[in-house]
Structures are given as C-alpha cells and as structure tokens.
C-alpha positions as CSV (number, residue, x, y, z in Angstrom):
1,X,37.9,4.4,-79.5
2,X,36.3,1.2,-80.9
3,X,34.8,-1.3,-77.9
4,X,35.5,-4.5,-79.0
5,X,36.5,-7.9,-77.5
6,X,40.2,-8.1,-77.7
7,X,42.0,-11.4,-79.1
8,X,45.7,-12.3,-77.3
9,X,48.1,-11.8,-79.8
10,X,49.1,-15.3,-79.7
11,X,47.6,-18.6,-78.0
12,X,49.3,-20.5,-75.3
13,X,48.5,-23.6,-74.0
14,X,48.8,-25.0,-70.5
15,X,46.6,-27.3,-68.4
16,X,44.2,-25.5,-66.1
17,X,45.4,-23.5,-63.1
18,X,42.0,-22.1,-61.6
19,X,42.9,-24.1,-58.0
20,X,46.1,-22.0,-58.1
21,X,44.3,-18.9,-58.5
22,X,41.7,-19.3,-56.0
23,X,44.1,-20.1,-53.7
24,X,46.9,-17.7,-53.8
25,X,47.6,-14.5,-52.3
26,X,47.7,-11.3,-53.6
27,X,51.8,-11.2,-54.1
28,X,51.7,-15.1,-55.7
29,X,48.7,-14.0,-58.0
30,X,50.2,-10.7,-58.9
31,X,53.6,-12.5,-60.0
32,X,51.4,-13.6,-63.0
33,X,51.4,-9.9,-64.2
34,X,54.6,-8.6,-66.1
35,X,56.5,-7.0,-63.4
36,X,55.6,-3.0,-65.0
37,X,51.7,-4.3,-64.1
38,X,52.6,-6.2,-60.7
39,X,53.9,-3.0,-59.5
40,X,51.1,-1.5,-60.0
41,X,48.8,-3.4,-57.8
42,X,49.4,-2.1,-54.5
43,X,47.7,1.3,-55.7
44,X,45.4,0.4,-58.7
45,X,44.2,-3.6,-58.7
46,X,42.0,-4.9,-56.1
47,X,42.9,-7.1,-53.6
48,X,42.4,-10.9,-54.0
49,X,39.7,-11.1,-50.9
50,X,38.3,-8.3,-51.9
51,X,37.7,-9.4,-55.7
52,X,36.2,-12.6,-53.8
53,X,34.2,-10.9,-51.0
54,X,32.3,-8.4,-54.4
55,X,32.0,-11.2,-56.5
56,X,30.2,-13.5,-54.2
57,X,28.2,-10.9,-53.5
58,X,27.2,-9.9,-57.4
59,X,26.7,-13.6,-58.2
60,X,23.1,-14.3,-57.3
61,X,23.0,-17.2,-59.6
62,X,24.8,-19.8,-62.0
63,X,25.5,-17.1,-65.0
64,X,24.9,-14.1,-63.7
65,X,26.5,-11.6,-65.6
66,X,29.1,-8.7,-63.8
67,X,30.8,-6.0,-65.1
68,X,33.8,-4.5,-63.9
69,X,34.2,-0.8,-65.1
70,X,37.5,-0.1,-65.3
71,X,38.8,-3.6,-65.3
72,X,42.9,-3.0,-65.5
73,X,44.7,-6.4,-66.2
74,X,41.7,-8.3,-65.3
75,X,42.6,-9.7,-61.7
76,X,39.0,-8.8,-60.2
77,X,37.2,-10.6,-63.3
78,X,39.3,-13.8,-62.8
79,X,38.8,-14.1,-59.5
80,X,35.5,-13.9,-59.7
81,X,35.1,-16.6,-62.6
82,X,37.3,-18.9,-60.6
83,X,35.4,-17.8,-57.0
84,X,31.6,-18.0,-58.4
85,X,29.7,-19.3,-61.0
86,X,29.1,-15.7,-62.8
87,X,30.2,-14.7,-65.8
88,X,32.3,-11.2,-65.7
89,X,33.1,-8.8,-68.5
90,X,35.6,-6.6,-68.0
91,X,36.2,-3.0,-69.8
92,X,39.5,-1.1,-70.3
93,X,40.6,1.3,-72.3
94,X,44.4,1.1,-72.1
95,X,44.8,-1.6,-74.9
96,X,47.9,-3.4,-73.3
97,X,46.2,-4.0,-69.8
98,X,43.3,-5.9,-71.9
99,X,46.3,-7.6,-73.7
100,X,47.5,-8.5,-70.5
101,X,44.5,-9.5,-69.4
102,X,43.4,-11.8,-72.1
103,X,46.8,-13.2,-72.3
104,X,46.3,-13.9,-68.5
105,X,42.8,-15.9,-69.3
106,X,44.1,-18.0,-71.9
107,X,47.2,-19.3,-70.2
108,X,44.9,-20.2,-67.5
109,X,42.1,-21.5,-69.7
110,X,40.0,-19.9,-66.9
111,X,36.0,-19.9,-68.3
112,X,33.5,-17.2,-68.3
113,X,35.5,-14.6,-68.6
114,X,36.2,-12.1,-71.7
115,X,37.4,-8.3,-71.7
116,X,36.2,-5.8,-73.6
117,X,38.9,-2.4,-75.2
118,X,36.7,1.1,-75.3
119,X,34.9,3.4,-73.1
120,X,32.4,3.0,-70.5
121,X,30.2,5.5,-72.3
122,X,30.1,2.9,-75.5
123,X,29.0,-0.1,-73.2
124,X,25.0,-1.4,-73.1
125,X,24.9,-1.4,-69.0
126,X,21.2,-3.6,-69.5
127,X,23.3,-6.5,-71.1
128,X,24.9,-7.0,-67.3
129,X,23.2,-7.9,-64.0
130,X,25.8,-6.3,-61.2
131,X,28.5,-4.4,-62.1
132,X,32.0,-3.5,-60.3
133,X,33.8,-0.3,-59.5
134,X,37.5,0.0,-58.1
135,X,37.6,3.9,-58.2
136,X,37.6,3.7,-62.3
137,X,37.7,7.5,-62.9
138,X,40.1,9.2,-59.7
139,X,42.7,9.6,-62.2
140,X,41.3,12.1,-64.3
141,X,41.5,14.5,-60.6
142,X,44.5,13.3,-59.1
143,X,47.1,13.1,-61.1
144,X,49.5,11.7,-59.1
145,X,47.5,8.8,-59.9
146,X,48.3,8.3,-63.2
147,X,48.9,4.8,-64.3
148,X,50.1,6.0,-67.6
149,X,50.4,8.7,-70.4
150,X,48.4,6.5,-73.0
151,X,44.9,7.5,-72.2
152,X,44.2,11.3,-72.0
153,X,42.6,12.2,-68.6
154,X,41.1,15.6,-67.5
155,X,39.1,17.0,-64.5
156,X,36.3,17.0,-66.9
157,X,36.1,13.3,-67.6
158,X,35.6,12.5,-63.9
159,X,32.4,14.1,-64.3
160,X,31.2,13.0,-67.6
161,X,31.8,9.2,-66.8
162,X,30.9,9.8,-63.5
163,X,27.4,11.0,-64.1
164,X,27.0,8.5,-67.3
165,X,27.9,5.2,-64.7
166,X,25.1,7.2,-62.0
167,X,22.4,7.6,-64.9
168,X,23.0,4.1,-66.3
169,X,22.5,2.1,-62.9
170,X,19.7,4.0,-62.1
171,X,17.7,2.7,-65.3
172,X,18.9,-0.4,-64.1
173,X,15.8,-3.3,-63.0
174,X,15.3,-3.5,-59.2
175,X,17.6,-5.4,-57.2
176,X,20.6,-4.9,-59.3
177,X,24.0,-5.3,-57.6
178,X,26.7,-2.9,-57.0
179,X,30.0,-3.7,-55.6
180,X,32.3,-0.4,-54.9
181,X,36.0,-0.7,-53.3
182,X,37.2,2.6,-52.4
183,X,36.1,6.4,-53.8
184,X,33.1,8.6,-52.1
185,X,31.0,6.4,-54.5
186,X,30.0,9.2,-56.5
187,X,28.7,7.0,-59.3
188,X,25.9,5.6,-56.9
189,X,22.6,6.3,-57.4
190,X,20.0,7.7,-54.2
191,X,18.0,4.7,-55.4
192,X,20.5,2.3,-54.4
193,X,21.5,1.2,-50.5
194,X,24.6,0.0,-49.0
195,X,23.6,-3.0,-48.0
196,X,26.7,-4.5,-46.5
197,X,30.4,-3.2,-45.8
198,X,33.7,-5.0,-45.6
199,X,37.4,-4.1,-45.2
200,X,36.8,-1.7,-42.5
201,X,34.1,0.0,-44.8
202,X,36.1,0.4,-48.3
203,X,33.8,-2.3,-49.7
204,X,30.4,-1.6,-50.6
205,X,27.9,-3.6,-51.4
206,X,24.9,-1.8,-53.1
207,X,21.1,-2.9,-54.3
208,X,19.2,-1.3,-55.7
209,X,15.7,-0.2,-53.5
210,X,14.0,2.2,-54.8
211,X,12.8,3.6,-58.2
212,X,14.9,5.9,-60.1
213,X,14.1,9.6,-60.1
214,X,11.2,11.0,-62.3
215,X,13.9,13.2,-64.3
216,X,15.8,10.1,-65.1
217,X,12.7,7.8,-66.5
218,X,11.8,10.7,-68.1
219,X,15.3,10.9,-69.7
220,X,15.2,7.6,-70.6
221,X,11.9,8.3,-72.8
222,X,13.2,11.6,-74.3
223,X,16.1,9.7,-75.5
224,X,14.4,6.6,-76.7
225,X,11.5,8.9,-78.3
226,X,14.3,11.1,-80.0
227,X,16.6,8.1,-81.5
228,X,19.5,9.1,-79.6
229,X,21.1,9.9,-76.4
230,X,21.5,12.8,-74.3
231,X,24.6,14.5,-74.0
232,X,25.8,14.1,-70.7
233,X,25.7,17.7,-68.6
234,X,23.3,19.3,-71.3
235,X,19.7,19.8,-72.2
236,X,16.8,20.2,-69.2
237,X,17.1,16.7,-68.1
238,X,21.0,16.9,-66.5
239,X,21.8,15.9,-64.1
240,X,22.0,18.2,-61.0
C-alpha cells in the first residue's frame, strides 16, 4: 500500500473554527464526522480530554513533531494541533478515514496537521519526536472489533506491527515521548517508563530512560551494514 500524504477530494472554504474545536465535547466534536464515523467513536476514537491530556504531554516545545499510529479520522491529531503548539502526523490505512480526516482539516483550516495513507511498517519513526497509540493493532485479535472489511486483519499482524512499533521506539533518542490510551501496551519498550497515568490508569505517559537492548543496537547495525532491514520475527536478532 503506497504511504503518501492524502489530498481532500475537493477544497472547502470556511473561516477558522479552532476555538470551536478546543472547546467542545466529545458528542459536539464528533458531529463533525459523517454519522457511519461518529458512530464509531465511542469504541475506536479517543476521547477529547484524553487527545488533550497526551498531547500536552508529547509537546515539549513549539514544533515538536507527534505521530499518531493508527490515526482513524484524525480527531486525536486535531486536537492536539488546536491544544499545543506541536505539529502531528497522523497514519491510516483505511483510505476513507484519511479522506475524512483531511476533509475535516481543511474545512477547519486547522494548521500543523497532515495525515499520511499506508502502513506503519513503511513510516521513518526518527522523522517524529513522540508518537501516539490508541490500541492501533487489537483488531487483528478480536474481531469483534472490526471497524471494517476494507483492510485485511489477522492474528498475525498484531505481532508483526506490534514488534515493528517496540523495535522502532527503542532506536529512538533518549527522552522520547510515548502517549498510550488503552491496550497492555505491548508496543512499549523495557527502556521506556510510565511516567504518569490518567483516566483512572488507561492513559500512559511514557519516556524513554534507559538504553535500548544490546540485541536491538546491534540490529540496527546489521541492518544498516547490510542495506536493508530485518524481517520482522526472523534471523538471530528477533525479537524474543
């Protein structure tokens, strides 16, 4: 699936609306969605204080740069460009939700914001700062989840993006950010600690402490060494 930054399939214009959105709660903000994507929210889009509780903590500084894995329509990224001074990506791989999602931005003419259609394993994780995780892959293991039927999803993917996410922030500089809502935060690395919770303990809020592993620096030079990267769950350097 290509990773690209998608365009809205048309432009619409409107004066700015950002006090709106960092006002409103989450059944006035949701109203924004078509009604097929407001439904969903409840279950699958994060809650407006909790999109401004993670983004405050992620933002460090005037442009500092967030991802959200697993973005959805884009709610968390625009509440964090309207809540912070950061600047947040989002990436998605259901192509109408980042339609949705642009369509959203550019009605609002809401700044710092852009969303990205692929896969997490096709995004450069040392182009980012922080980066945000509403329980991106639980899909793939319980089906009853299922937000759709145009993405395929299987037991295995859980693993494979989960252990990709885990070996990418653990390359990561020190004192990178992690925000995770939700989940047994499987995609956290040991070199990372919770530093503070919220919403009786489904927010996390992660830095990172410690240096990563021996087997993953030494990961990251087999792959740089060899021109390519490792497949994920193979060769002597998987992960456990």
């Amino acid at each position: 699936m290509p990773f690209h930054t998608f365009k809205a399939l048309k432009k619409i214009t409107a004066k700015p609306d950002r006090e709106l959105l960092q006002a409103c709660k989450d059944e006035e903000f949701d109203q924004l969605f078509p009604a097929s994507i407001s439904a969903l929210s409840l279950c699958h889009w994060s809650p407006v204080n909790v999109c401004r509780t993670a983004a405050q903590f992620l933002v460090t500084a005037p442009g500092t740069r967030v991802l959200d894995i697993g973005c959805g329509p884009g709610k968390f990224c625009v509440i964090g460009a309207t809540s912070t001074a950061g600047h947040f990506t989002g990436v998605e791989q259901r192509k109408r939700l980042v339609r949705t999602a642009s369509e959203l931005v550019e009605r609002h003419r809401i700044p710092r914001v852009e969303f990205q259609h692929g896969n997490i394993n096709q995004v450069q994780f040392r182009e980012f700062d922080a980066f945000y995780l509403f329980n991106p892959f639980q899909e793939n293991v319980m089906p009853a989840l299922r937000i759709d039927y145009d993405v395929e999803l299987e037991p295995k993917l859980y693993t494979d993006y989960t252990a990709h996410v885990q070996q990418q922030l653990m390359r990561m500089p020190m004192a990178t950010r992690v925000a995770s809502y939700c989940g047994d935060d499987s995609e956290i690395p040991s070199c990372y600690a919770c530093e503070k919770t919220a919403f009786t303990g489904k927010l996390k809020l992660w830095v990172k402490k410690h240096p990563a592993p021996a087997y993953a620096t030494a990961a990251e030079s087999y792959a740089q060494d060899n021109g390519r990267a490792i497949p994920l769950g193979t060769g002597p350097l998987a992960l456990a």
